[in-house]
C-alpha positions as CSV (number, residue, x, y, z in Angstrom):
1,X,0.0,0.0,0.0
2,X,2.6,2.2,0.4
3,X,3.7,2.1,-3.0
4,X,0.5,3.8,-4.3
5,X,0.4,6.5,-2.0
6,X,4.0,7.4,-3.1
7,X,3.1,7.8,-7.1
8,X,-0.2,9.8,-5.2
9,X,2.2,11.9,-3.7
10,X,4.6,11.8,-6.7
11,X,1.6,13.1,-9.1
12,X,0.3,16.5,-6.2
13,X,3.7,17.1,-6.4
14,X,3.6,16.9,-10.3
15,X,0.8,18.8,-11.2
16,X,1.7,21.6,-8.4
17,X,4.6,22.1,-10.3
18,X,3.3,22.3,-13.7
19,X,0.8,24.9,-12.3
20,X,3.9,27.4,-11.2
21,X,5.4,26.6,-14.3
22,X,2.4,27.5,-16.3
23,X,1.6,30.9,-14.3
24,X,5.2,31.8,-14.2
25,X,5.7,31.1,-17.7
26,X,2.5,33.0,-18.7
27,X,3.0,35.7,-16.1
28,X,6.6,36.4,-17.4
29,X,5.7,36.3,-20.8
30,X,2.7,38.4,-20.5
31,X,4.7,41.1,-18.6
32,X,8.1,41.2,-20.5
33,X,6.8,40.7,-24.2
34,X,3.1,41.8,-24.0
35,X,3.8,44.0,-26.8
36,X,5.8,42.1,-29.3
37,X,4.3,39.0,-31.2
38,X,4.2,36.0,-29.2
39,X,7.0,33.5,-29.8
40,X,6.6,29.8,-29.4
41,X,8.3,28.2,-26.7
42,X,10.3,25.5,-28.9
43,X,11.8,28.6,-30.8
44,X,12.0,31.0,-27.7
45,X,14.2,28.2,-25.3
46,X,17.5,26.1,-26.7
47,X,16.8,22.2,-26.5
48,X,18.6,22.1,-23.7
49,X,16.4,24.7,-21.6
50,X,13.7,22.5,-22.8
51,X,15.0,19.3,-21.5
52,X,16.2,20.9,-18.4
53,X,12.2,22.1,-17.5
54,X,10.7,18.9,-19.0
55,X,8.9,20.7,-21.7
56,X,11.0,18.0,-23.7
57,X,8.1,15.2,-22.4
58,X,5.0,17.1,-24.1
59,X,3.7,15.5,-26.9
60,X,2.9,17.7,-30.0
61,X,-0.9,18.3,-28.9
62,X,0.1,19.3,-25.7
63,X,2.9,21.9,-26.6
64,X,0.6,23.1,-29.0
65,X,-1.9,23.5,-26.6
66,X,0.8,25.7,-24.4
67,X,1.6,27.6,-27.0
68,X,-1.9,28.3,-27.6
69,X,-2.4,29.4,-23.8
70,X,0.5,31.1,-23.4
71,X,-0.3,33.6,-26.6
72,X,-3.9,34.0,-25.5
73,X,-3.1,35.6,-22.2
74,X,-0.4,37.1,-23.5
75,X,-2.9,39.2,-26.3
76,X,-5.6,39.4,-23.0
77,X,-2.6,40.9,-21.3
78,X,-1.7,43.4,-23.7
79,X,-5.4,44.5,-24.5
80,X,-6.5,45.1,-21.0
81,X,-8.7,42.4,-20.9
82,X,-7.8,41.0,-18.1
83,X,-9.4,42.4,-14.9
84,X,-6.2,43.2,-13.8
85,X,-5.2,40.1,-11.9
86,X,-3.3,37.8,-14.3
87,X,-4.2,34.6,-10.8
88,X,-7.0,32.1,-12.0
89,X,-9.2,31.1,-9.3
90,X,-8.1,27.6,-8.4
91,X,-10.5,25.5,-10.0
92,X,-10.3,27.0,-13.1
93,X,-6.6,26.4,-13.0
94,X,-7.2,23.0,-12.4
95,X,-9.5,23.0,-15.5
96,X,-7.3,24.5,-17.7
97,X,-4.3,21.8,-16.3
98,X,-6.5,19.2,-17.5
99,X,-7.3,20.5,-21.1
100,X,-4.1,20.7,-21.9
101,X,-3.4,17.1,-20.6
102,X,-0.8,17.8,-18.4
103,X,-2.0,15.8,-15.5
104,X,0.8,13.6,-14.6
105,X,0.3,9.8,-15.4
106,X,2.3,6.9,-14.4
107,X,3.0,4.9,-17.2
108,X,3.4,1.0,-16.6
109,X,4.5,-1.6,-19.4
110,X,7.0,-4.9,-19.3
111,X,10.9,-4.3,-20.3
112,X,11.7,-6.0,-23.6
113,X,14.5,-8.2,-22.6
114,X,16.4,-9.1,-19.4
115,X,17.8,-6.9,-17.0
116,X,20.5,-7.4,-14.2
117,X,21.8,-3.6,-13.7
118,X,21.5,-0.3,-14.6
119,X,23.7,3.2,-15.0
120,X,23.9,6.6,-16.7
121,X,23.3,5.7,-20.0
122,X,21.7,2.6,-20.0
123,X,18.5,2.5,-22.3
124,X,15.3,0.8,-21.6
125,X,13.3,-0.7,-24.6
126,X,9.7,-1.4,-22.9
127,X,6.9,-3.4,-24.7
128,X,4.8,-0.1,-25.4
129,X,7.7,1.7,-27.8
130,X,8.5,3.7,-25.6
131,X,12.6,3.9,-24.7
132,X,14.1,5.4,-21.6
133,X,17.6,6.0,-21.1
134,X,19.1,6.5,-17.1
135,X,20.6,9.8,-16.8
136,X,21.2,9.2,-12.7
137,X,21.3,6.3,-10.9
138,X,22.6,3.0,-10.9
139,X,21.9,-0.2,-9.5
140,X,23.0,-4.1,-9.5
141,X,20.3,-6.7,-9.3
142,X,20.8,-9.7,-7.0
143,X,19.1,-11.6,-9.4
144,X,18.7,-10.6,-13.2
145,X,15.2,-10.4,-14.0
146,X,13.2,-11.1,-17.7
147,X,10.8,-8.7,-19.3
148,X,10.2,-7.1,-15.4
149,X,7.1,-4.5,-15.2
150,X,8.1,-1.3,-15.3
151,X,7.1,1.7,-13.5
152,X,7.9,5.2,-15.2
153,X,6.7,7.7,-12.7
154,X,6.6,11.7,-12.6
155,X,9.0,13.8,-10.5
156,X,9.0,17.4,-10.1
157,X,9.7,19.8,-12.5
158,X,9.7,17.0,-15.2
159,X,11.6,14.6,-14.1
160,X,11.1,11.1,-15.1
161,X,11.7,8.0,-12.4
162,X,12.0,4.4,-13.8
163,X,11.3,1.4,-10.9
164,X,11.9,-1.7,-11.7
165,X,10.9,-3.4,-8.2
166,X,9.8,-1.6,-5.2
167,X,13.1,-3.1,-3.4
168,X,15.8,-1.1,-5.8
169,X,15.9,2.8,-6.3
170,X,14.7,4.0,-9.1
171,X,16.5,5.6,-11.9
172,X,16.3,9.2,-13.1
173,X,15.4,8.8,-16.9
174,X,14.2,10.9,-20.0
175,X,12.6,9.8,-22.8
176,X,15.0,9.1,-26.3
177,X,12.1,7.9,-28.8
């Protein structure tokens, strides 16, 4: 049991931080550049900034769903539209988290292959396409285990955790595919 309250824990922590990100993002934006054309954020940030906030993880709907956002309050900003107060009410924070699909999601699927350790750099094929590669961490197996389930769970700020058992750490990771 105490496994699921952790990734409960793991995700409030998640979607807490994508809320600051979002407002400060939007906030900053709005204020620094409210006059000049909005600029979208995989041109406005170097890959690297990207990866280092997580923005890297969206999928195309969802970055084109913050850029969308992002360019609406910055026009609402620069027209006066706003009632002054660029803070949502929380629920309709919560709302607006939710359309744009950034509520944090554990993803579970089977390794493809065997496994008896990991470390920076090791890559994870799993059974749904998806490949991982550790970029902290590092563990040795007592025993090597075949096609394991695999937890890849949410951190802050966009960080990406892979377990393999509840009884090893897990690995920082970031998606390569």
């Amino acid at each position: 049991m105490a496994a699921p309250a952790r990734a409960f824990r793991m995700i409030a922590v998640r979607l807490l931080a994508a809320s600051a990100l979002y407002l400060c993002v939007s906030v900053t934006i709005s204020v620094t550049i409210a006059a000049e054309p909005y600029t979208n954020i995989e041109q406005a940030f170097t890959r690297e900034e990207l990866h280092e906030t997580g923005l890297d993880g969206l999928t195309p709907q969802q970055l084109a769903r913050l850029n969308q956002l992002l360019r609406e309050k910055q026009e609402s900003a620069y027209a006066g539209t706003a009632s002054g107060s660029t803070a949502d009410p929380p629920a309709r924070e919560g709302q607006r988290l939710a359309a744009m699909d950034l509520e944090p999601r554990i993803i579970k699927s089977r390794l493809r292959g065997r496994i008896d350790s990991w470390a920076p750099g090791s890559e994870f094929r799993l059974e749904n396409g998806q490949t991982w590669k550790v970029l902290k961490g590092e563990a040795k197996l007592r025993q090597a285990m075949d096609a394991p389930e695999i937890l890849v769970v949410p951190g802050v700020a966009g960080r990406w955790f892979l377990q393999v058992h509840e009884d090893y750490p897990k690995a920082r990771v970031y998606r390569i595919d």
